[in-house]
N, C-alpha and C positions, 0 to 999 in steps of 0.2 A: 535448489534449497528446499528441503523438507520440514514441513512444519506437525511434526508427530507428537501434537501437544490438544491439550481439551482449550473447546470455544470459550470459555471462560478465562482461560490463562490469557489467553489472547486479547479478550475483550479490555480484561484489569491492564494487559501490557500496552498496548498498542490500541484499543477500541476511540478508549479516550481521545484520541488525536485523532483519528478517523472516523468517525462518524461527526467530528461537527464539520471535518472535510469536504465528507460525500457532497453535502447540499451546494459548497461552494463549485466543487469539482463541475459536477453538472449544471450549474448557469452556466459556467465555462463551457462547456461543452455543446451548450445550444440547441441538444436532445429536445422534440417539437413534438413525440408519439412513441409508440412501440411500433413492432415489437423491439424492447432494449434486451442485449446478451450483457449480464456483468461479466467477465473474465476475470479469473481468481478472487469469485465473492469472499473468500473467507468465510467467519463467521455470518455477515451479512452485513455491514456498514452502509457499504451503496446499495446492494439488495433495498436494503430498509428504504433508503430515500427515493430509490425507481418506483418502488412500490408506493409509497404514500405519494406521488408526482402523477403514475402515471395506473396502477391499479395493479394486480399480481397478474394478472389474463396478460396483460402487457408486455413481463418481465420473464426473462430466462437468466438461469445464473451456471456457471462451471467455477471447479476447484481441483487440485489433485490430493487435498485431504481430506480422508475420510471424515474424521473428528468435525470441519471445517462443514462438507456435505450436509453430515445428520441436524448442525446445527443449522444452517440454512434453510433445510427442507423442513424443520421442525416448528422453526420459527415464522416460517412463510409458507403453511400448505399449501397453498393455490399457485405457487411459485416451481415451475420445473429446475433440477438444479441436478447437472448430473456430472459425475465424476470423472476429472477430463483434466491433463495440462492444455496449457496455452496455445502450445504447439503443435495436439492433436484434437482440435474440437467436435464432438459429436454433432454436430449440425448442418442443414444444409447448406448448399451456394443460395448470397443473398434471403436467407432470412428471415433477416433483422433488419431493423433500420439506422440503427446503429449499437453500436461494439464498443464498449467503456472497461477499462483496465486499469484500479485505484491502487496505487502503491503493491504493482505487482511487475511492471517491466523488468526492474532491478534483480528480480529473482528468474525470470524465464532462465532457462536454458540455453536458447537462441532467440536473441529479443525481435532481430527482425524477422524470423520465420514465427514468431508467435503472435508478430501485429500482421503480418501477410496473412495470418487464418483469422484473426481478427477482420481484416480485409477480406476474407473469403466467403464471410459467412454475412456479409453485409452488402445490402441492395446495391446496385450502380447510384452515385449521388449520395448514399447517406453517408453518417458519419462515424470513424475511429477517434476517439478519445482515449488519454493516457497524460496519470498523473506518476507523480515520484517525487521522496522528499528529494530536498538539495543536502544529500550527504556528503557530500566537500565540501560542507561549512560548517560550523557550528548549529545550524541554524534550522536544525530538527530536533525531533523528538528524544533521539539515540546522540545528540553531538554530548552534551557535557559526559556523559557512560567513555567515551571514545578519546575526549581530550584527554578525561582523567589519568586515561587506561596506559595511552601514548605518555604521555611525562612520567609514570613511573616504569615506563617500559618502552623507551624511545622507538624500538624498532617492531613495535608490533604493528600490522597491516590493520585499517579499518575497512568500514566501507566504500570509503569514495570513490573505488575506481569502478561500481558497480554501474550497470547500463542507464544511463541517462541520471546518474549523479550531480552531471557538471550542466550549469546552465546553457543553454542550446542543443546538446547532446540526443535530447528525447528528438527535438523537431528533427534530426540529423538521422536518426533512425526511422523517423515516419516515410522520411523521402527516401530511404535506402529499399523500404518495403512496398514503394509505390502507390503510398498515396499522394494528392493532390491538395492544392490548396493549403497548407501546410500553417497552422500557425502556432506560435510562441504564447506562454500566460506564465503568469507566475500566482500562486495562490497561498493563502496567508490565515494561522488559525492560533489562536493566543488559547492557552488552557490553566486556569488556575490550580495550583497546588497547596491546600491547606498544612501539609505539614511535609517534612522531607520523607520519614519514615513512609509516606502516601506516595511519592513520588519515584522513593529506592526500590520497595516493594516488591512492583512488579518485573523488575531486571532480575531478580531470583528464580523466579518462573522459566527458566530455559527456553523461552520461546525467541525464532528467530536467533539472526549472529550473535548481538549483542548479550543476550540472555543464554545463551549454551555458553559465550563467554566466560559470563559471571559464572554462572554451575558449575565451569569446568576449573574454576581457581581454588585452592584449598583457604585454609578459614580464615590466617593469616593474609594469605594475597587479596580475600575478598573484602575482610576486615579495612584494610590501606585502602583502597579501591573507593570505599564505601564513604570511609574518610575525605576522601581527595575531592571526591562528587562534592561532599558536603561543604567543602571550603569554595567549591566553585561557585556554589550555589548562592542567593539571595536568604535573608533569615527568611522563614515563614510566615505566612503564606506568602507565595510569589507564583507570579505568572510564567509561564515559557510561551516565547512567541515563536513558531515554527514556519519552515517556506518550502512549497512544493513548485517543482519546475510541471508545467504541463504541457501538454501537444494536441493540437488536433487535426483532420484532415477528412478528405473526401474520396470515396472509395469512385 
């Protein structure tokens, strides 16, 4: 999945939900020092939080967008960040001390050859971490976009059957890639929405499935679409309470 869009789209689309993530991701995660690799920093969400935790000297980040790169390295001088998928890391064996992947499993190519180089690039003993919303539920960021989208269009595919979607899934792929110690979290982040128009916005932005979705509907289908969210929805201001499945393990 290619995200050929400016760090800004991204940030308005999806930032919001990720970044008040990041801080929670990594208590979960139990990260104790660097050096930390973020894999698929994005614009920088967990970048941002490794860094103010643990210092820039500390942190290393990879992405395979360029847009995704210049904002990372722009925003985090002191931050090496270099342009890489998941599944080929520029880095050596072991190190890191550990290997963090926020809301990027779902997108690898091959999720367990991309936590295996996650694995590869991390000491004996430390730790792979890896979060994902729970897209077979309602109960992300993209679910109302998806419900809406499915009732006026039964047979249209969403995301849930993307890698580590389904609750336990992620820990299923940690063990398939050989790590240890393995364990299950579930992570929880409520974002308020002051008005819907705030909330519809940035599904315009073609970033990601849900957003090339929207782009890709004419004015009519986006019109209905835009509607149907709207009846789903709470009056305004309303909250969305979101749930990410996580994983972590011992390399």
């Amino acid at each position: 999945m290619s995200f050929a869009v400016a760090a800004e789209s991204y940030d308005r689309f999806m930032g919001r939900y990720s970044m008040p993530l990041a801080p929670r991701f990594l208590d979960f995660a139990r990260v104790d020092g660097g050096p930390v690799l973020d894999v698929g920093c994005g614009p920088g969400a967990l970048t941002s939080a490794l860094v103010e935790r643990f210092g820039e000297d500390a942190v290393a980040a990879a992405d395979p967008s360029e847009s995704f790169v210049a904002a990372a390295r722009e925003r985090h001088p002191g931050v090496r960040v270099e342009l890489a998928a998941a599944e080929e890391l520029p880095f050596d064996d072991g190190e890191f001390a550990a290997a963090m992947a926020q809301l990027v499993v779902h997108f690898m190519t091959d999720a367990v050859a991309g936590l295996r180089e996650m694995a590869r690039v991390t000491r004996e003993g430390g730790i792979v971490a890896a979060c994902v919303w729970d897209l077979a539920s309602p109960a992300n960021p993209l679910g109302t976009v998806w419900q809406a989208a499915q009732q006026l269009d039964p047979g249209l595919e969403g995301e849930a059957e993307r890698a580590g979607a389904t609750e336990g899934h992620l820990g299923e792929l940690f063990r398939a890639a050989g790590l240890r110690d393995v364990e299950d979290g579930v992570l929880s982040v409520e974002v308020r929405h002051d008005s819907f128009d705030e909330w519809w916005e940035p599904f315009t932005l073609g970033v990601g499935p849900s957003g090339q979705y929207v782009a890709g509907l004419d004015e009519a289908a986006r019109t209905a679409l835009r509607d149907r969210c709207h009846e789903l929805l709470p009056s305004a201001p309303f909250t969305i309470a979101v749930r990410a499945w996580a994983a972590r393990g011992i390399v």
